[in-house]
N, C-alpha and C positions, 0 to 999 in steps of 0.2 A: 447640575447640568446632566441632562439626561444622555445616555450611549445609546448609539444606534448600530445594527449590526449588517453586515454587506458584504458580498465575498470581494473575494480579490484570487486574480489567477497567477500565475508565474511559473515561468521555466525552472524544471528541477536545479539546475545551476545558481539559478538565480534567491531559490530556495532555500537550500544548502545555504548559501553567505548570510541571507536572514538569520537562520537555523544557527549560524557561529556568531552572527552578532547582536541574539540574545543573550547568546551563553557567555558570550565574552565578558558583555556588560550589565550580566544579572539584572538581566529584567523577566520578569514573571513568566512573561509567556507573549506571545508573538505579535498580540495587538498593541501591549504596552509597549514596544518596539515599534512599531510602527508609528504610535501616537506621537511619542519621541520625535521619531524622523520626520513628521511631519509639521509639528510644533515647531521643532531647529529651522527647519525650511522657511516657515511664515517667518519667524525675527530673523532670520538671513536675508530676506526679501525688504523686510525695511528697512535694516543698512542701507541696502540700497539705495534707498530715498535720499541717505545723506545728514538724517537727522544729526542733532547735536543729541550727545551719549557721551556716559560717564562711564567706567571701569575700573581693570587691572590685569595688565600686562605681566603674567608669574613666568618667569626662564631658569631653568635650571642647567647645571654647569659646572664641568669638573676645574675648581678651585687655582687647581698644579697649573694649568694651561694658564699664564699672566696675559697672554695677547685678548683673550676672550673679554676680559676685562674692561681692557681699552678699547678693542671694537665696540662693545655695548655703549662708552662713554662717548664714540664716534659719531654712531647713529644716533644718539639721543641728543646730539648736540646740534641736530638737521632737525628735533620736535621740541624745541622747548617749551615753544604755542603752545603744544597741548601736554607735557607732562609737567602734573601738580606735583608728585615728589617722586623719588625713587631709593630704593632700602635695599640693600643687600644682607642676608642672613646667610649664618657657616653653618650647614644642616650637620658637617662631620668634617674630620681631616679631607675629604674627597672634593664634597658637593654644596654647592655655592643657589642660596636660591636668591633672585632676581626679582624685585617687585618694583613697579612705576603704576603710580594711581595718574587715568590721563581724564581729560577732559574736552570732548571738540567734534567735528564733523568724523562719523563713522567710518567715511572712506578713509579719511587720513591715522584714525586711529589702527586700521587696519592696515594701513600701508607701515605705519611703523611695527607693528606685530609681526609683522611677514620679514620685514629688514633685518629684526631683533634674530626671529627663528632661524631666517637664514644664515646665521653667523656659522661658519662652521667651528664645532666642539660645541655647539648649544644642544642638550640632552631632550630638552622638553619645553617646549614655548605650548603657552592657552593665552588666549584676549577673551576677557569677561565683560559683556558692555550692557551698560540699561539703559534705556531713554533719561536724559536729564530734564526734557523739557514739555 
């Protein structure tokens, strides 16, 4: 695929946050950043649509806190439709990683990701999804 090149203008503020969220996220240099953002954008827009999409739901989660626990078994007993399994691994004495492989309409899979991350003491929720179909 060949690249084409085309400016693009922005307010220095608006710059500057580019400018941190290459750095952040080590990426090369500024267009791969943007390619990025713009890529994310296109498969966020097909969610949209609602297709059926497979994944994995990763939460991370300090261990000590036992309510976190049960809240997660809460919500997930509102998806059973679409989670295929779900695996808890003890990363340390602390932190608890949280895996559900789900299966189903993208809205819904995102709705339980957002439930899950909502938990309060949840460190780090990602929803990883591909077309199934």
């Amino acid at each position: 695929m060949s690249l084409k090149r085309f400016g693009v203008s922005l307010e220095d503020d608006l710059l500057d946050v580019l400018d941190t969220y290459v750095q952040n996220n080590g990426f090369a240099n500024r267009s791969q950043a943007i390619r990025f953002l713009v890529e994310k954008n296109v498969a966020e827009q097909k969610w949209l649509c609602n297709h059926i999409v497979a994944g994995t739901i990763i939460i991370m989660y300090d261990q000590a806190k036992k309510e976190i626990a049960s809240k997660i078994t809460s919500v997930q007993q509102d998806y059973t439709d679409v989670i295929l399994s779900s695996s808890q691994y003890y990363i340390n004495q602390n932190f608890c990683m949280h895996i559900a492989t789900v299966m189903g309409s993208a809205f819904r899979l995102t709705e339980l990701s957002d439930r899950l991350s909502a938990i309060k003491g949840i460190k780090h929720g990602k929803l990883v999804m591909s077309r199934a179909n």
